[in-house]
N, C-alpha and C positions, 0 to 999 in steps of 0.2 A: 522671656524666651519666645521667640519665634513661633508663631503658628504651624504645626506641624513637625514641632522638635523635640526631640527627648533628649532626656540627661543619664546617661548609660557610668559605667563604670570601664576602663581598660578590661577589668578582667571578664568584664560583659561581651566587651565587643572585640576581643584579641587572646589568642595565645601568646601568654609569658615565659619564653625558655631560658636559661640558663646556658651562659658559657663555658668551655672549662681549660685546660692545659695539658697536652699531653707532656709527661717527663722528656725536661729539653737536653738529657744527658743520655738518652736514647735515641739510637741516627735513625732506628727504623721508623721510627713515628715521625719522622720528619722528610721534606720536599718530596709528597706525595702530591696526591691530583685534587686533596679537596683545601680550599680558599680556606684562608684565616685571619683575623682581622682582630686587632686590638687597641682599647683608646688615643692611644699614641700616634698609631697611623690612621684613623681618623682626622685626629687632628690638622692634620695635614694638608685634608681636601680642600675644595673649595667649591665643588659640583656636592647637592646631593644625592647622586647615584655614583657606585661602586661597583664596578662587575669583575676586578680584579686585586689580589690581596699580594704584600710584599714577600709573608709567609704563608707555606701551603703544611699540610698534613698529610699521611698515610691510612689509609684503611685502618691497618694495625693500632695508629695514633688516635685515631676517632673511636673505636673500638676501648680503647684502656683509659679513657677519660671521658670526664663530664660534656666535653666538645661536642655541640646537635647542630645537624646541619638545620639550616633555615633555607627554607622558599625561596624564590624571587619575590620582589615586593614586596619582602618583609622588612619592619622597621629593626635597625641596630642603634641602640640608644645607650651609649658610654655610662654604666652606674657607677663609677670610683674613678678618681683619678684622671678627669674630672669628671661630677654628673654633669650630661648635658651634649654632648657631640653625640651628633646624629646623620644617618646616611642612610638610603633606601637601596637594598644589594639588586640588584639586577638577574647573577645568577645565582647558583646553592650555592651558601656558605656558612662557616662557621665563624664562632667567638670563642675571644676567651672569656676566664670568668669575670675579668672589668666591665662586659656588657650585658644586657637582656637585649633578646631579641621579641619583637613583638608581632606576629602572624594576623593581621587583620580577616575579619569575618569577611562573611559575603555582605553585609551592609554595610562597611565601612572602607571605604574609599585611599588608599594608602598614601597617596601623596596628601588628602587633605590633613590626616594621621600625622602627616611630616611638619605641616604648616603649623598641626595644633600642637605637639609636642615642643616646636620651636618656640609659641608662643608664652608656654610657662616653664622655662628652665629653669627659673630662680624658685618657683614652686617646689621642680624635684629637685633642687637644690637642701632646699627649707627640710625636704623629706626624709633626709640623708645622716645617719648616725654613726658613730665611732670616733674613735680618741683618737687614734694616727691620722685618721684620713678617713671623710665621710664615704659613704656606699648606701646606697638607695636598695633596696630589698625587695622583690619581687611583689611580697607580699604588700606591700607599701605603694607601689608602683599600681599592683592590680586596683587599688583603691580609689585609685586619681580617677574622678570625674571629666567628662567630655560632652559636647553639645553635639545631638547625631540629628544631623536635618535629613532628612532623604536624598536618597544616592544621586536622583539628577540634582538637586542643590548643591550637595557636594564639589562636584564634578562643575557645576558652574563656580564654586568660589577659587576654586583651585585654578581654574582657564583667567578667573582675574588676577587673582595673585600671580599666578603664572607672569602673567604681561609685564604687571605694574612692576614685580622683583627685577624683571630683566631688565626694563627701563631704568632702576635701582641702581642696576647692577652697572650699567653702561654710566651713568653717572659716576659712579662711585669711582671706576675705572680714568675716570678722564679727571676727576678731579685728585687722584695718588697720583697719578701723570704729573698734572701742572704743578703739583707738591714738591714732587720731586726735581722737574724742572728746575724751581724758585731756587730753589736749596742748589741744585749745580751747577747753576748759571754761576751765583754767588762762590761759590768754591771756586769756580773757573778763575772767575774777577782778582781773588784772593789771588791764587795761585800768579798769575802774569801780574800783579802787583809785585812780587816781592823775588822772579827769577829777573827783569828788571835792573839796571846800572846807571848812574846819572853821573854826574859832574858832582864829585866830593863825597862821591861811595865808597865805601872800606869791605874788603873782603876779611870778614873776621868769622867767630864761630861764638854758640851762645854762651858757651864758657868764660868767653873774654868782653861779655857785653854784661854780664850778671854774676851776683853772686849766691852763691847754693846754701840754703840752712834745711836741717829733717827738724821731726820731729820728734814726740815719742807719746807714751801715756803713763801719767800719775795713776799709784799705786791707789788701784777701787777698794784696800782695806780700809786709807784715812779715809776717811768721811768728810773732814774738814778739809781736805783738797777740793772737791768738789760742789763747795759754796761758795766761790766767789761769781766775781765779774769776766772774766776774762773769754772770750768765746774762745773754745778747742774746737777746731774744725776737723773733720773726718771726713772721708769720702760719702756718708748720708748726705753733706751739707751741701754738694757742691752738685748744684743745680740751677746756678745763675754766673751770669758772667761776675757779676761781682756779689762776695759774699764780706758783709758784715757782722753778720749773726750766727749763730751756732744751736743746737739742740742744748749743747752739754757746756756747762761755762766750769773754770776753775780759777784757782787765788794764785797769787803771788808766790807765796809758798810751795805749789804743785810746782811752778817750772821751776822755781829753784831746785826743788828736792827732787828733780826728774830730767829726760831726756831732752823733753819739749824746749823751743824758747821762745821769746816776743820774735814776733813776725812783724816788719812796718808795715804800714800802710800802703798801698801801691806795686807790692809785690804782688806776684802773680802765681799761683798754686797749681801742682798741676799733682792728678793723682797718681800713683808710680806701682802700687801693689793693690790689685783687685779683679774679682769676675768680670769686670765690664770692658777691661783695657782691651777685648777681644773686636771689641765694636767700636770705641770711641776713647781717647784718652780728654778726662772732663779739664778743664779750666777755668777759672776764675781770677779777677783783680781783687787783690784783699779792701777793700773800704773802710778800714780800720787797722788798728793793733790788735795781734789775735796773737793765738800759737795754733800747731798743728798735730796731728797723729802723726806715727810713723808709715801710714801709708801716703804722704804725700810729701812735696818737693816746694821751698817758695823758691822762687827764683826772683831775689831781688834785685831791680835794675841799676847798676851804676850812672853817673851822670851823662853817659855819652846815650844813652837809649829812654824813650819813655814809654811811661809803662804800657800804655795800651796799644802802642807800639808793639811790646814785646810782645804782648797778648798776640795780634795779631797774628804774629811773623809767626808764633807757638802755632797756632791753629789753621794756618799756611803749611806748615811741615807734620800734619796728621799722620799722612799715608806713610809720610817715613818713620814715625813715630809708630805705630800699630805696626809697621814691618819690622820693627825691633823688638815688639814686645817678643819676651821669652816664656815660656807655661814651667811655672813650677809645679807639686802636687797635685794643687788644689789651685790656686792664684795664678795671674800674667803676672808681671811687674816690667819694669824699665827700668837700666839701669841708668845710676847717675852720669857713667863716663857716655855715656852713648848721649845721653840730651847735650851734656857740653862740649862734644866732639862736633855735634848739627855746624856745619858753615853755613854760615848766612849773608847778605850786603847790608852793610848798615850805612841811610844815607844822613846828612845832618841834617840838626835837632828842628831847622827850621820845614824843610822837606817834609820830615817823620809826620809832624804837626798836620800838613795839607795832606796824605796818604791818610792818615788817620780818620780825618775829617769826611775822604771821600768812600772809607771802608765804610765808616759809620751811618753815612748816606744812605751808602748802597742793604747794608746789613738791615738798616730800617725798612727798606723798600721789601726785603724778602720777610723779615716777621709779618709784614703787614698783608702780605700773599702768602704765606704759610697760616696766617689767624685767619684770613679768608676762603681756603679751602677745606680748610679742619673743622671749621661754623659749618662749610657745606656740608662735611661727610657727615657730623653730630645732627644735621637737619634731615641727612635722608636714611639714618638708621631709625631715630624717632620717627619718620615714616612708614619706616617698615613696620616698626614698635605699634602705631596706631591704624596700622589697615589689617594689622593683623590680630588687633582690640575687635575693629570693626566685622571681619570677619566671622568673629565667634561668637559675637553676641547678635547676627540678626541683622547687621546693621549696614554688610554691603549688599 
């Protein structure tokens, strides 16, 4: 420890309050004049100051619940749901009871409060008990240890942090930029590949360039379904462009006795029923003989198309693909008549082959800028990670 430092307690150096909720099936306690603020819109920010909340309360509502207003400059530090979002209120406001708010003393410096609580969130993580879903407890919270250098110390670590995050921060920004860039340039490239007409192009649709098999899944009572070789692939699995492998293998036996069936080699999977179809519909080339679940689609190529060809053209027609998806209950899905309805130009096989060749080029050129800006951003949060090591122990 630093000359001149001590090691205090939260509950030494801070009032710990308590969030609460007023009953959300009473109007009166509601869109009154005082700020309210809960994990979820936290999560949101991206500034650590807040001086305005999406929901507000009433007199009435702050009155008939645990809801305490907090100071400016007090810390609001999410306990549940997740631990660990944090923001510094600007003006009076309230929580609910997913957060403690933390009122700093007159010796401790609230933004450095911000920095230090940033730096152990895995700590009130660690702190956090319960069977549904952890929650960090005041009394647990007052516990946590802190390093209290004197208030001009403070105030200088926090003017270096200050800098060094913005310069982070501007980094950070320019490298999600060129990320994103790499990535739309490539979609671009994709796209004018394949709206495109040549000399011995065929205006057809995917339906008449492929053929459709589902899947399904063997019944999880035998047991002996589920020892063989066979990889069953599911939408867990499908996180490479081409998949060989599987979590979950079965026998011979399962597809017979089930919905599933051998899948060739060089078909191409696309997922059809899942939360994610909202953002992305995944694909893969199969690199083996596999079977599949019922959430997914192979579409195997006939001899006028190859397969990474299909691939292609599939991952060419995204936007219209996610503009099809439907929401069931709980699920998206895509239906089958809707992918083999897709028109597409199919040129020949020998065409396909140099298209391919020059997708694959291009595709390399953007992993290769996509693994080089994602190195960057993993180097300047490990920066942040170790200046703000450095900070606490004395050491900037």
């Amino acid at each position: 420890m630093k000359k001149g430092w001590q090691t205090k307690t939260l509950g030494e150096m801070c009032e710990v309050m308590n969030g609460g909720t007023p009953k959300t099936g009473v109007p009166e306690y509601w869109d009154g004049k005082h700020r309210w603020i809960t994990p979820a819109e936290m999560g949101k920010r991206l500034s650590p100051y807040v001086a305005d909340t999406e929901r507000k309360i009433t007199d009435l509502g702050l009155r008939n619940s645990s809801a305490q207003i907090l100071p400016p400059h007090s810390l609001i530090l999410s306990s549940r749901a997740p631990i660990g979002h944090l923001v510094i209120n600007t003006e009076p406001m309230a929580t609910n009871q997913g957060c403690k708010g933390l009122i700093p003393g007159s010796q401790l410096q609230h933004k450095f409060l911000y920095y230090y609580l940033s730096s152990i969130v895995d700590l009130l993580n660690s702190l956090g008990t319960g069977a549904t879903f952890k929650e960090l407890s005041g009394g647990k919270l007052k516990e946590v240890t802190l390093p209290v250098p004197p208030l001009t110390e403070q105030q200088r670590i926090v003017g270096i942090l200050d800098e060094a995050f913005d310069g982070i921060a501007t980094a950070k920004a320019n490298a999600e930029k060129n990320l994103k860039n790499a990535r739309a340039l490539f979609e671009s490239h994709l796209q004018s590949v394949f709206i495109q007409r040549g000399k011995g192009w065929v205006d057809t649709t995917i339906g008449e360039v492929c053929d459709f098999r589902g899947g399904g899944t063997p019944s999880k009572a035998v047991e002996r379904y589920w020892k063989g070789k066979i990889p069953w692939v599911s939408p867990k699995d499908m996180k490479f462009e081409v998949v060989s492998d599987s979590i979950d293998h079965i026998s011979m036996e399962a597809v017979e006795g089930s919905a599933t069936s051998l899948i060739p080699k060089g078909a191409v999977l696309m997922v059809v029923r899942s939360g994610i179809l909202a953002r992305i519909v995944p694909l893969a080339v199969t690199g083996r003989e596999l079977t599949i679940n019922q959430d997914l689609k192979a579409l195997c190529p006939k001899n006028i198309i190859e397969s990474r060809f299909l691939y292609s053209l599939l991952e060419s027609k995204m936007p219209i693909l996610l503009s099809l998806v439907s929401r069931g209950a709980t699920v998206h899905r895509l239906q089958t008549e809707q992918i083999r309805s897709l028109n597409c130009f199919l040129p020949p096989r020998a065409e396909q082959h140099r298209i391919i060749a020059q997708i694959d080029s291009m595709r390399e050129e953007t992993q290769r800028l996509a693994s080089l800006y994602q190195h960057k951003l993993a180097a300047l949060d490990a920066l942040k990670k170790s200046l703000l090591h450095q900070a606490f122990t004395g050491n900037l």
